[in-house]
N, CA, C and O atoms as CSV, one atom per row, in Angstrom:
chain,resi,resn,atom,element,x,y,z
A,1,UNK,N,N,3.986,10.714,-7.957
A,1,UNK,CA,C,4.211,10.445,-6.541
A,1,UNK,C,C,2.859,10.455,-5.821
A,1,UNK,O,O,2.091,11.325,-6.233
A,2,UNK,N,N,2.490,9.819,-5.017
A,2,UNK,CA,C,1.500,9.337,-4.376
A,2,UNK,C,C,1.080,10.438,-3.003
A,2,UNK,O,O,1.738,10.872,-2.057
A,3,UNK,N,N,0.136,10.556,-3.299
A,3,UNK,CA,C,-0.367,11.763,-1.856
A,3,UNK,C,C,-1.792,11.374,-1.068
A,3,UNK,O,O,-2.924,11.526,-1.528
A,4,UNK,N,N,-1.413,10.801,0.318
A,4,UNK,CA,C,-2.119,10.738,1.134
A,4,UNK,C,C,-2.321,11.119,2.190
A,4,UNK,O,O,-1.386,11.408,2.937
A,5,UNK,N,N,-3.860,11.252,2.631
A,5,UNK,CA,C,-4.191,11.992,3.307
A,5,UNK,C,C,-4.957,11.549,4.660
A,5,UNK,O,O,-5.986,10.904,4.458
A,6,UNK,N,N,-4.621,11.791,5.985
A,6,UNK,CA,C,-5.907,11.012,7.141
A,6,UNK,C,C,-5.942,12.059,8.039
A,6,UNK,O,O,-4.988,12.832,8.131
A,7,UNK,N,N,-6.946,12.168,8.715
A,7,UNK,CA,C,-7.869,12.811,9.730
A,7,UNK,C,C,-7.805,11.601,11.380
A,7,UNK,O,O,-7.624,10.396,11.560
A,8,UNK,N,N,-8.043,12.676,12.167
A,8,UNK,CA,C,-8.508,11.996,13.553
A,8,UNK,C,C,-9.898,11.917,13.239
A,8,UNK,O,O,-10.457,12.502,12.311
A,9,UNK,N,N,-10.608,10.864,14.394
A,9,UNK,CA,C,-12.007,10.852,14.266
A,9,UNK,C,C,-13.024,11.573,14.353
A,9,UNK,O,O,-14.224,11.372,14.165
A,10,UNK,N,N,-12.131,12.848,14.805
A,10,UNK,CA,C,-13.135,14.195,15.168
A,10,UNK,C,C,-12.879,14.885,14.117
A,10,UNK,O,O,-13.458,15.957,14.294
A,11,UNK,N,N,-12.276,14.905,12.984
A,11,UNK,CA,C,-11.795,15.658,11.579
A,11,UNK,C,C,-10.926,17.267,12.559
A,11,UNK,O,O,-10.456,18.171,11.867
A,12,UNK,N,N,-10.879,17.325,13.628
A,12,UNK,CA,C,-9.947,18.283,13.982
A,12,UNK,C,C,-8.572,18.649,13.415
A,12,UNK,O,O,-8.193,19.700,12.898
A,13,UNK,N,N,-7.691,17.081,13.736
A,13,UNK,CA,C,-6.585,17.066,12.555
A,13,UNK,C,C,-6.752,16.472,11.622
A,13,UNK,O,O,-7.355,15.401,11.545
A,14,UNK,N,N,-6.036,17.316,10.410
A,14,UNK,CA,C,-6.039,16.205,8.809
A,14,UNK,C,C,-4.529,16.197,8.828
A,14,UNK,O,O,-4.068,17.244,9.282
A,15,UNK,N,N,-3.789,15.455,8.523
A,15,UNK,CA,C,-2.641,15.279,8.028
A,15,UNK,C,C,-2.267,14.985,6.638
A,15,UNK,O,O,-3.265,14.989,5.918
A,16,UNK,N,N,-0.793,14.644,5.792
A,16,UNK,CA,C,-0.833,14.462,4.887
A,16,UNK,C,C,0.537,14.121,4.583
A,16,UNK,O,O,1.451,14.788,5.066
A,17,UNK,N,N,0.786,13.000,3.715
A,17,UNK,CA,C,2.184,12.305,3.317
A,17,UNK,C,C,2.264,12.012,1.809
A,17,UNK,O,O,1.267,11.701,1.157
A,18,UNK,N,N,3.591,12.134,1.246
A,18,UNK,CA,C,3.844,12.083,0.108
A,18,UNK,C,C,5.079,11.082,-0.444
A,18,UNK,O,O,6.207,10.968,0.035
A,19,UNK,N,N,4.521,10.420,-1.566
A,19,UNK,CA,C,5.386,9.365,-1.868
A,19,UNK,C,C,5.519,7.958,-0.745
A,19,UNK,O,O,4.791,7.780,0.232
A,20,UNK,N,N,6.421,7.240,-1.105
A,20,UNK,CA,C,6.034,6.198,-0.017
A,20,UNK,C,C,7.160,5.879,1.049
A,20,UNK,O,O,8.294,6.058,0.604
A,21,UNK,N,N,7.087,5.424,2.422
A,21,UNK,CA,C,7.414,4.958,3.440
A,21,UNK,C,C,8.400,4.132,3.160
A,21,UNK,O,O,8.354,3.124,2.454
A,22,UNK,N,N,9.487,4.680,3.854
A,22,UNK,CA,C,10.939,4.469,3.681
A,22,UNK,C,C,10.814,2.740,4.616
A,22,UNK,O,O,11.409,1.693,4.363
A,23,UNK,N,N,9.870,3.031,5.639
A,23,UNK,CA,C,9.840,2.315,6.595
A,23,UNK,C,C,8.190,1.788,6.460
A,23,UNK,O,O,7.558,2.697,5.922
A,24,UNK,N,N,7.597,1.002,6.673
A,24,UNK,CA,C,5.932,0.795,6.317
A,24,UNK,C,C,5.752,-0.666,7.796
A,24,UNK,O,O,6.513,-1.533,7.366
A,25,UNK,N,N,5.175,-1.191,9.099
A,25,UNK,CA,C,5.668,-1.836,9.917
A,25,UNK,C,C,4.772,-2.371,10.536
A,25,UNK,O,O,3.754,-1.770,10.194
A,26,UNK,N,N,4.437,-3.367,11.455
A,26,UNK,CA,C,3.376,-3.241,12.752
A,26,UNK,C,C,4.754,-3.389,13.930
A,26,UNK,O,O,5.618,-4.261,13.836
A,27,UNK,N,N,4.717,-2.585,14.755
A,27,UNK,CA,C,5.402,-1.854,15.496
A,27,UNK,C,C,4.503,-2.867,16.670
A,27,UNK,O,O,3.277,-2.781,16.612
A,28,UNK,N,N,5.078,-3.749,17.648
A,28,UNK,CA,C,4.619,-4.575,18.847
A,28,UNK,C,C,5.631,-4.534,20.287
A,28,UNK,O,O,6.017,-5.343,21.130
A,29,UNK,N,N,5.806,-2.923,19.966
A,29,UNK,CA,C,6.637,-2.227,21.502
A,29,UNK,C,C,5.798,-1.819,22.093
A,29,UNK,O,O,4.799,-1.298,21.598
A,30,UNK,N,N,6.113,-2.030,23.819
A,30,UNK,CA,C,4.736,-1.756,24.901
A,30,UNK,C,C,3.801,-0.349,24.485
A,30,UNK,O,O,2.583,-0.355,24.660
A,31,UNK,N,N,4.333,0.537,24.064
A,31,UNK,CA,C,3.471,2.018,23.769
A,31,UNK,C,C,2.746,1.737,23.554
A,31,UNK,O,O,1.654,1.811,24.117
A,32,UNK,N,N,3.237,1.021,22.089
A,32,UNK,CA,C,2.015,1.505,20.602
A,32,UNK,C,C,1.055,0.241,21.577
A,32,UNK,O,O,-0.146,0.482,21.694
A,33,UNK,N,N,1.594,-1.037,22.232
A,33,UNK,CA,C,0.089,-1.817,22.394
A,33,UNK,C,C,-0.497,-1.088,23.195
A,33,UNK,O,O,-1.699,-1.039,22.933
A,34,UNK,N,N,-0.106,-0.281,24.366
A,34,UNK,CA,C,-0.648,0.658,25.197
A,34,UNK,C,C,-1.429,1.252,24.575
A,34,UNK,O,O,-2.505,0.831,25.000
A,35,UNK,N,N,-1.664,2.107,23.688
A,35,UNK,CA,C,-2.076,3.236,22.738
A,35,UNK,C,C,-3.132,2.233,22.080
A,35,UNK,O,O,-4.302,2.464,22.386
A,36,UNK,N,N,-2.966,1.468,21.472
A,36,UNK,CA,C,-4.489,1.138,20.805
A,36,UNK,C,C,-4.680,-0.359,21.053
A,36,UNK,O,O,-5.173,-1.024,20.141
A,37,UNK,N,N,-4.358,-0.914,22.128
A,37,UNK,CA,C,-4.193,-2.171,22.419
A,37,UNK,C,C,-3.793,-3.360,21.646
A,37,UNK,O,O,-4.215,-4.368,22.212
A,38,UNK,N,N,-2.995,-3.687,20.332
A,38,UNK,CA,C,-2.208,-4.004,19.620
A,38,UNK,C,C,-1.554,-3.573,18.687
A,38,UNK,O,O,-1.716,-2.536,18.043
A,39,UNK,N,N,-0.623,-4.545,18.572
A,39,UNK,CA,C,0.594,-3.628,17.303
A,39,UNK,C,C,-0.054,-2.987,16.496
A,39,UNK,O,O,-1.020,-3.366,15.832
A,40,UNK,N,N,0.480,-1.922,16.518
A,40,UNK,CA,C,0.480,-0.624,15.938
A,40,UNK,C,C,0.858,-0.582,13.917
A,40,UNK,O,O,1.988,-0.864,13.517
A,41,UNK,N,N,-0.090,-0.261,13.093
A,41,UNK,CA,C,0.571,-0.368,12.010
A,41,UNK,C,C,1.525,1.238,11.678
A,41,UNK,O,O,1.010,2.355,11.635
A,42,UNK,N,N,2.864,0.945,11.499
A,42,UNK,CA,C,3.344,2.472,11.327
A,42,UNK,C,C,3.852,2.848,9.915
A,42,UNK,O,O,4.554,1.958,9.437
A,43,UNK,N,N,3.706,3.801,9.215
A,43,UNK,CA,C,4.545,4.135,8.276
A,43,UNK,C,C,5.558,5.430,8.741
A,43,UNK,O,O,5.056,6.485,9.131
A,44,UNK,N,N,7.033,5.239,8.659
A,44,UNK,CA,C,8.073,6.340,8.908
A,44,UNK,C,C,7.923,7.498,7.207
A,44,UNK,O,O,7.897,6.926,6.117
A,45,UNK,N,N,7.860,8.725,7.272
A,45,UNK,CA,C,8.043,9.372,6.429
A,45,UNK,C,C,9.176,10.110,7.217
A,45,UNK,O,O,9.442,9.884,8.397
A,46,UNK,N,N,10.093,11.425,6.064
A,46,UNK,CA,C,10.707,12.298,6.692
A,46,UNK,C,C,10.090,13.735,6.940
A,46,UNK,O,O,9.117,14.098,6.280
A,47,UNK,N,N,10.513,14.331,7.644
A,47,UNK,CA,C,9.751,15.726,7.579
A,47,UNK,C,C,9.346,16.288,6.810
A,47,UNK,O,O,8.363,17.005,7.000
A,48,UNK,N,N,10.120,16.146,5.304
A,48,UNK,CA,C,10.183,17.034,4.157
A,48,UNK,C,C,8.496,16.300,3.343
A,48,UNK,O,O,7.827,17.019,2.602
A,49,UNK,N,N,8.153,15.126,3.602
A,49,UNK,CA,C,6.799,14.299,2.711
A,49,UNK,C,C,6.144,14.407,3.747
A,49,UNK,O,O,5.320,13.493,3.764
A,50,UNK,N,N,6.048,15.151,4.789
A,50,UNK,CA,C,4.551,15.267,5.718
A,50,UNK,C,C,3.961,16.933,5.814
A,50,UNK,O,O,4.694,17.896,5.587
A,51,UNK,N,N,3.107,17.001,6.035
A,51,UNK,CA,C,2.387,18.402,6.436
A,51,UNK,C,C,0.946,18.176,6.993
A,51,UNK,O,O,0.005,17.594,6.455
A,52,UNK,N,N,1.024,18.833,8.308
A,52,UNK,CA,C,-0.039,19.025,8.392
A,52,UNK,C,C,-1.224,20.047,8.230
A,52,UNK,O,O,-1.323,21.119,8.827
A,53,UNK,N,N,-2.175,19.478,7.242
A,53,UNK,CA,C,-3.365,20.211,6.536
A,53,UNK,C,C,-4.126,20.930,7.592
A,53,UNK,O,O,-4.851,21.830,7.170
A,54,UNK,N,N,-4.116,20.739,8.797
A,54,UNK,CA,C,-4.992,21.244,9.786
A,54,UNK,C,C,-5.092,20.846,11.154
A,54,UNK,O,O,-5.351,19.684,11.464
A,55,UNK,N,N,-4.890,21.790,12.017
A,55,UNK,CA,C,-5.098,21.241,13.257
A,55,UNK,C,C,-4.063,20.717,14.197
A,55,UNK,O,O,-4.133,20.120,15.271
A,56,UNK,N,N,-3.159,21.100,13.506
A,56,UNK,CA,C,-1.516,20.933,14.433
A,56,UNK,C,C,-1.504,21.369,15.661
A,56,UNK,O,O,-1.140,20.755,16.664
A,57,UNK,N,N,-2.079,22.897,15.539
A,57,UNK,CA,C,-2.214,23.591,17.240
A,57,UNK,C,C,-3.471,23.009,18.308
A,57,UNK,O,O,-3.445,23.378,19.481
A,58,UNK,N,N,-4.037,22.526,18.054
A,58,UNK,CA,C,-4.992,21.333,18.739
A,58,UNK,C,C,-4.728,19.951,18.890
A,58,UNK,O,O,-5.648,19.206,19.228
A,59,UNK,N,N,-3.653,19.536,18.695
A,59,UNK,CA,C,-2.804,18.507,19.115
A,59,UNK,C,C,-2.004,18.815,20.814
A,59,UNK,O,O,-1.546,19.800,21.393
A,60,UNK,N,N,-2.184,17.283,21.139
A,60,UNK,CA,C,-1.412,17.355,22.877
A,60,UNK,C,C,-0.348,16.325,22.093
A,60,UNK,O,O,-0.314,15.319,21.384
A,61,UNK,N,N,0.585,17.436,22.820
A,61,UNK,CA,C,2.331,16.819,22.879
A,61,UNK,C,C,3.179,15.816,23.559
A,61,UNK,O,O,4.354,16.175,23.493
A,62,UNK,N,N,3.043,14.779,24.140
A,62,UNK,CA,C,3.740,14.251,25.084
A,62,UNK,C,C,4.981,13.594,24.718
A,62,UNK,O,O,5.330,13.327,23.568
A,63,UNK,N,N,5.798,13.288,26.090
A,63,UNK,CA,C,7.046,12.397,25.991
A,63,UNK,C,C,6.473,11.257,25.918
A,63,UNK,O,O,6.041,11.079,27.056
A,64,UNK,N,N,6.132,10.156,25.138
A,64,UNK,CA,C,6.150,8.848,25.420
A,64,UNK,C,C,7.253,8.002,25.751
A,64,UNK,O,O,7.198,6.994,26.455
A,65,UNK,N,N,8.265,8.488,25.188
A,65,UNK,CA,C,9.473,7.268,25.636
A,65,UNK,C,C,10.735,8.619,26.120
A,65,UNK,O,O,10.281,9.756,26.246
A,66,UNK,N,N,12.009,8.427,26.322
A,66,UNK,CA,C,13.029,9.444,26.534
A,66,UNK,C,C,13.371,10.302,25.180
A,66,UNK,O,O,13.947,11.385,25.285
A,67,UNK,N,N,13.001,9.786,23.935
A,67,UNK,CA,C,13.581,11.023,22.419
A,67,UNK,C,C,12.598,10.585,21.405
A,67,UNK,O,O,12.931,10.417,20.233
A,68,UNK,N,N,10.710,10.292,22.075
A,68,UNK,CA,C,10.226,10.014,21.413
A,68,UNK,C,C,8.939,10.630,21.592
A,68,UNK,O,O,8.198,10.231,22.491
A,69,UNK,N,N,8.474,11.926,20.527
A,69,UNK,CA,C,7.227,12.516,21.488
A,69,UNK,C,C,5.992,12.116,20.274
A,69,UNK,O,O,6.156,12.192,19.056
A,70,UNK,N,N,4.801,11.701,20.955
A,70,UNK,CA,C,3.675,11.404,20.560
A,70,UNK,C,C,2.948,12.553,20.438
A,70,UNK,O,O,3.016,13.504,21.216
A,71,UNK,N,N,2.097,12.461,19.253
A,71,UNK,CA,C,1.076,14.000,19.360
A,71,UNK,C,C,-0.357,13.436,18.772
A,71,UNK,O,O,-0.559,12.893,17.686
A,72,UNK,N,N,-1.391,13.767,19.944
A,72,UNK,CA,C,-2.358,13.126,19.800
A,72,UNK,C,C,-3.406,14.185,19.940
A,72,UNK,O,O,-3.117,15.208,20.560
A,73,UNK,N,N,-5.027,13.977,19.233
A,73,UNK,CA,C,-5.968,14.692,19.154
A,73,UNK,C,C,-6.175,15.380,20.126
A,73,UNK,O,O,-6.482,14.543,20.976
A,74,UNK,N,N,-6.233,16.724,20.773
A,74,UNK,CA,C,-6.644,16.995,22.199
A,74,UNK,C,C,-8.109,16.824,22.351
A,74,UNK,O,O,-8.598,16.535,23.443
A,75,UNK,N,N,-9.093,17.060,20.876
A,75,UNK,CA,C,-10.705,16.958,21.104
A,75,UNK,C,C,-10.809,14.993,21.318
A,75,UNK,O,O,-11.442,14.467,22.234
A,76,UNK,N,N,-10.081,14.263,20.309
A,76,UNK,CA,C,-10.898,12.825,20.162
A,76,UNK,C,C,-10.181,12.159,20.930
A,76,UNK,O,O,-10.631,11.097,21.362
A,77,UNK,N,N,-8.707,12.657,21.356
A,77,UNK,CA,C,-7.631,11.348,21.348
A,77,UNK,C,C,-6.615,10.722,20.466
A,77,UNK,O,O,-5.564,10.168,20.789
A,78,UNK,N,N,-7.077,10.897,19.407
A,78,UNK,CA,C,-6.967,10.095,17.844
A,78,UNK,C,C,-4.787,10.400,18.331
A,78,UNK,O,O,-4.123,11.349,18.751
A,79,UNK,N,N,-4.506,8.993,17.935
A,79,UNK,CA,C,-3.205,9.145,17.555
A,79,UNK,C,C,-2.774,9.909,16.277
A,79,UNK,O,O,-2.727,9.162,15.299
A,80,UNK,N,N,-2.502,10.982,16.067
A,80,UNK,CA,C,-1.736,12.086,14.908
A,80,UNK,C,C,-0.329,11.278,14.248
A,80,UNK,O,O,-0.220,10.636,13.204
A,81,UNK,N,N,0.468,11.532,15.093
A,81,UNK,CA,C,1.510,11.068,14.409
A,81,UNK,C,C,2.518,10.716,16.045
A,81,UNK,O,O,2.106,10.757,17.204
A,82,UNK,N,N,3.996,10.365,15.494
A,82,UNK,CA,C,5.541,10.664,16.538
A,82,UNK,C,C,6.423,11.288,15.982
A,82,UNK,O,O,6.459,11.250,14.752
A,83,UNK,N,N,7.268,11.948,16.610
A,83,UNK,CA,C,8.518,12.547,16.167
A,83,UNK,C,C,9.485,11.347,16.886
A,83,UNK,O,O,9.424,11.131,18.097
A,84,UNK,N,N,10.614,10.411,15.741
A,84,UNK,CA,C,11.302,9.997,16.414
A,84,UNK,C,C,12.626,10.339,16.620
A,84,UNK,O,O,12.703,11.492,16.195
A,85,UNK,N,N,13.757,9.987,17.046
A,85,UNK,CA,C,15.001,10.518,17.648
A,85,UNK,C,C,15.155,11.233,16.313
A,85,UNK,O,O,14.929,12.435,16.456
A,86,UNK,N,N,15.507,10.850,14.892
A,86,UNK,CA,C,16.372,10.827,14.255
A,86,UNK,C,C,15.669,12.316,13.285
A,86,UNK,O,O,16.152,12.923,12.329
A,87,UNK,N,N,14.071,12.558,14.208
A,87,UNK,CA,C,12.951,14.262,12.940
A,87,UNK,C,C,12.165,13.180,12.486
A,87,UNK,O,O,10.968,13.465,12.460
A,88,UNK,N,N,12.465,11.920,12.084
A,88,UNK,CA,C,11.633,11.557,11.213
A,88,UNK,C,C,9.710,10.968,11.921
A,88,UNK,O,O,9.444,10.701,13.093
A,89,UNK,N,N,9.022,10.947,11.072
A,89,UNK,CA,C,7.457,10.853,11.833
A,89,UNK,C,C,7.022,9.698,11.544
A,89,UNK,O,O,7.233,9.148,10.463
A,90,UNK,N,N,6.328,9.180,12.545
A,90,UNK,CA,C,6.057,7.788,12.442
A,90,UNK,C,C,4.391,8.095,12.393
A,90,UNK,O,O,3.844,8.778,13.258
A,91,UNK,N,N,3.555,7.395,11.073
A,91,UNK,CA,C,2.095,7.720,10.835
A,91,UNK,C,C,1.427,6.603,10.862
A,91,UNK,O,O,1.953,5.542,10.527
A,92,UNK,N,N,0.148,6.697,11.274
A,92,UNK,CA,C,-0.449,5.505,11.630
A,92,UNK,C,C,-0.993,4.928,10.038
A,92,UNK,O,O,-1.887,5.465,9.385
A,93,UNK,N,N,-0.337,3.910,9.692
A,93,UNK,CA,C,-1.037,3.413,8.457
A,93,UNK,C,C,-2.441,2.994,8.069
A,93,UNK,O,O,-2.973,2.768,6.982
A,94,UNK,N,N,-2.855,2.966,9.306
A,94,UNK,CA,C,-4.591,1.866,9.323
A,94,UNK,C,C,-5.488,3.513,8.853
A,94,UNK,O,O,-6.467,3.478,8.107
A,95,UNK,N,N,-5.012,4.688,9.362
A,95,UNK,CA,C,-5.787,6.382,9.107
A,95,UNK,C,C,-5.032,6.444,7.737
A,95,UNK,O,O,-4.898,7.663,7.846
A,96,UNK,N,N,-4.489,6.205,6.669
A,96,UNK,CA,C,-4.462,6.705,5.457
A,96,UNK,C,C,-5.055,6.087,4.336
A,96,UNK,O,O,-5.055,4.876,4.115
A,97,UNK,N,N,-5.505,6.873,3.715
A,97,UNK,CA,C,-6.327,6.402,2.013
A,97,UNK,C,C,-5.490,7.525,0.978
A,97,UNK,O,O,-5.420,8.746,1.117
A,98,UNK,N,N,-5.029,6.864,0.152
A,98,UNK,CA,C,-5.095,5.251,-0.127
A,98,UNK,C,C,-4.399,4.406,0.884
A,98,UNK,O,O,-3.613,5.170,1.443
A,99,UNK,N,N,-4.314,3.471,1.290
A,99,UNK,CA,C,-3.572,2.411,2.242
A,99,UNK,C,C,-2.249,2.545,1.821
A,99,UNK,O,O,-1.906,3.158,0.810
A,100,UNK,N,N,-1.484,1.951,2.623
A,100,UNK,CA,C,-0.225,1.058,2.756
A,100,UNK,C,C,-0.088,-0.029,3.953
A,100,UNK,O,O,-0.418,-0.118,5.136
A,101,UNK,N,N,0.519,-0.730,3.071
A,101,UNK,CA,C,0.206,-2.698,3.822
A,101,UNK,C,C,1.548,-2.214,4.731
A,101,UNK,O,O,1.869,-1.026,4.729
A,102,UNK,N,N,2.353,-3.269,5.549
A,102,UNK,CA,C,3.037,-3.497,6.501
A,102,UNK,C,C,3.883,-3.939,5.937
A,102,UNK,O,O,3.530,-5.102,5.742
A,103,UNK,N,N,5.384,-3.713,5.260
A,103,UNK,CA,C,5.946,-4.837,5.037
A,103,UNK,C,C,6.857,-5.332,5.796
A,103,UNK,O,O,7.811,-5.857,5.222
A,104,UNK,N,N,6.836,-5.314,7.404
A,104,UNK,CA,C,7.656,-6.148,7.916
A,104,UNK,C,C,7.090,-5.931,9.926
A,104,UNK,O,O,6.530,-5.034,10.557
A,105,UNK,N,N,7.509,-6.972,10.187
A,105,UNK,CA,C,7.324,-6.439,12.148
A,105,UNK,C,C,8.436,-5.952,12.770
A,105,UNK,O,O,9.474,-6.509,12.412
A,106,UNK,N,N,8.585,-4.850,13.816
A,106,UNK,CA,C,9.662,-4.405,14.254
A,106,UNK,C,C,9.006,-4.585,15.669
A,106,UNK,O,O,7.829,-4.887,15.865
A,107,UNK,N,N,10.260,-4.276,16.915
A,107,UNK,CA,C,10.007,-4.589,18.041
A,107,UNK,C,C,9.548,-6.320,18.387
A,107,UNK,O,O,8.687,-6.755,19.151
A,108,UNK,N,N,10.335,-6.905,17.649
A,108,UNK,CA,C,9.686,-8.454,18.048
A,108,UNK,C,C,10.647,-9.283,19.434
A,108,UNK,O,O,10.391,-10.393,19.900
A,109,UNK,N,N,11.375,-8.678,19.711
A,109,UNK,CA,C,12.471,-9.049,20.773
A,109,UNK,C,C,11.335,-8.914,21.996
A,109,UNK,O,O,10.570,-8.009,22.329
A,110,UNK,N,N,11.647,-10.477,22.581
A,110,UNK,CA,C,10.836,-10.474,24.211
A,110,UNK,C,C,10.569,-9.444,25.212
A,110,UNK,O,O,9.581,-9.470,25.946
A,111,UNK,N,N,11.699,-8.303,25.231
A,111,UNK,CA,C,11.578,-7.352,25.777
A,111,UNK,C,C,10.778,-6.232,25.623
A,111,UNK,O,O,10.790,-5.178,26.258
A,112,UNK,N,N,9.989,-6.639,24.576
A,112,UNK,CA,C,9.356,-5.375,23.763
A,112,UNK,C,C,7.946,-5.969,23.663
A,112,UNK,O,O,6.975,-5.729,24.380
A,113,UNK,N,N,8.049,-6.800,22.613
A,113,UNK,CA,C,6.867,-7.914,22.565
A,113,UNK,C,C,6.208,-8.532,23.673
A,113,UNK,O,O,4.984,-8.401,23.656
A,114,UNK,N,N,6.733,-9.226,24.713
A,114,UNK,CA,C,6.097,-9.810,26.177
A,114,UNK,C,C,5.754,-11.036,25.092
A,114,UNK,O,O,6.170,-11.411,23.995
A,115,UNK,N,N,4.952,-11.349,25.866
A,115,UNK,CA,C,4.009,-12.763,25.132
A,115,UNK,C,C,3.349,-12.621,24.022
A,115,UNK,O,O,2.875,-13.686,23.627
A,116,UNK,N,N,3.109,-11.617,23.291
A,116,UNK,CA,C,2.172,-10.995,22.041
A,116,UNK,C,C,2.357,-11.593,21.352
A,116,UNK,O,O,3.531,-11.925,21.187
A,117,UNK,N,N,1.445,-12.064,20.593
A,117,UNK,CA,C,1.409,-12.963,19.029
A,117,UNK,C,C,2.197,-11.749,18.592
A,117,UNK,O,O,2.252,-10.647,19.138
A,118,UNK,N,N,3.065,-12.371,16.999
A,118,UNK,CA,C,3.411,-10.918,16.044
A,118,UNK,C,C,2.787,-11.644,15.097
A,118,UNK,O,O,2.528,-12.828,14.882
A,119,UNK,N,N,2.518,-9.942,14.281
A,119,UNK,CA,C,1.295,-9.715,13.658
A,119,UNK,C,C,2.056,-10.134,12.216
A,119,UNK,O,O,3.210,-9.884,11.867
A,120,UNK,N,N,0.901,-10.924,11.445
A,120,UNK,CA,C,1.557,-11.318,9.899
A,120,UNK,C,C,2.963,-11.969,9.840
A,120,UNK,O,O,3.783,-11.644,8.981
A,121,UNK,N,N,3.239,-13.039,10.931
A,121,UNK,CA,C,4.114,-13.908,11.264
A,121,UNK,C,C,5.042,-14.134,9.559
A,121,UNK,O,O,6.229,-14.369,9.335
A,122,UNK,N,N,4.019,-13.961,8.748
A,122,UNK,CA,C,5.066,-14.319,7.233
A,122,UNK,C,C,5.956,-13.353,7.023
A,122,UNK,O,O,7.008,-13.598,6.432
A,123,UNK,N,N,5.635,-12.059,7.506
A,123,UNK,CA,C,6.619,-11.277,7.202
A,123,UNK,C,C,7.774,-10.890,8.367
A,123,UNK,O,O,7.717,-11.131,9.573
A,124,UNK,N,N,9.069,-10.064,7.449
A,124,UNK,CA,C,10.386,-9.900,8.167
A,124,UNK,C,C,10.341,-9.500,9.412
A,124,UNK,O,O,9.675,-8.480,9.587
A,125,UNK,N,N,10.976,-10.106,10.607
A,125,UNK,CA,C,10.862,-9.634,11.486
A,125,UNK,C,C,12.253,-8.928,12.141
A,125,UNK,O,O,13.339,-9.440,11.871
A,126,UNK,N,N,12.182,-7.702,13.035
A,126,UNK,CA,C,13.223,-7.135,13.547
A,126,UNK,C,C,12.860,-6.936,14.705
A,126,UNK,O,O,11.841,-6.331,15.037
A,127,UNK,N,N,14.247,-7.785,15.933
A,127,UNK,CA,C,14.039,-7.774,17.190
A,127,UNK,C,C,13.571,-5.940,17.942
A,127,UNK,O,O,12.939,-5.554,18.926
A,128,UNK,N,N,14.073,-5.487,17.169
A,128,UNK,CA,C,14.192,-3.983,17.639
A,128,UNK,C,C,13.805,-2.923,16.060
A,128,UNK,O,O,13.580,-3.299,14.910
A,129,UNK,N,N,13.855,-1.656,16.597
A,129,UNK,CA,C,13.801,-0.656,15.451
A,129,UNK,C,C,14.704,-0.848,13.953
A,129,UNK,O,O,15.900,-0.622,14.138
A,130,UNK,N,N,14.584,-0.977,13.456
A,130,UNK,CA,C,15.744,-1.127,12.145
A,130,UNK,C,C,16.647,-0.260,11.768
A,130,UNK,O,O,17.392,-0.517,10.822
């Protein structure tokens, strides 16, 4: 089983995931473009394949959406991870080594997307979360 590992840019938090992403995505809902100014690459793990190696209590907590909280570097910024409705954590794929590719776009519905190109047009797309 596969174990990877990413850091914020300040090495404050390290995180860490195991085995692979139930869910693997570029996510093109207003947040994530908010947050790093385009779709977002995400991998979903469950609680039980994440831990964080360091630096959990130096993380800022927020509500980003109504049952969706973001936890981000308090020293760099660095996006950490989300808790979404269901426990499960949504990790930024572009911060892990070894990689994982995208295999599909979610949030592609006008309401979410706006005018945004979606990203890797060849692959599956879902108007909304899956």
């Amino acid at each position: 089983m596969t174990t990877r590992t990413y850091t914020c840019m300040c090495g404050d938090f390290e995180g860490q995931v195991t085995g692979e992403p139930p869910l693997s995505c570029w996510c093109h809902c207003k947040t994530c473009r908010q947050q790093t100014g385009a779709p977002m690459q995400l991998g979903v793990w469950t609680p039980d394949n994440f831990k964080a190696i360091k630096g959990d209590d130096k993380l800022i907590k927020y509500n980003s959406a109504p049952t969706i909280y973001r936890n981000s570097c308090g020293k760099c910024g660095s996006f950490a991870y989300k808790v979404l409705p269901d426990g499960n954590l949504a990790i930024p794929l572009g911060a892990l080594e070894p990689p994982v590719k995208p295999a599909c776009n979610i949030m592609c519905a006008k309401e979410h997307a706006g005018e945004h190109p979606i990203m890797a047009p060849e692959l599956p797309k879902h108007d909304a979360f899956p």
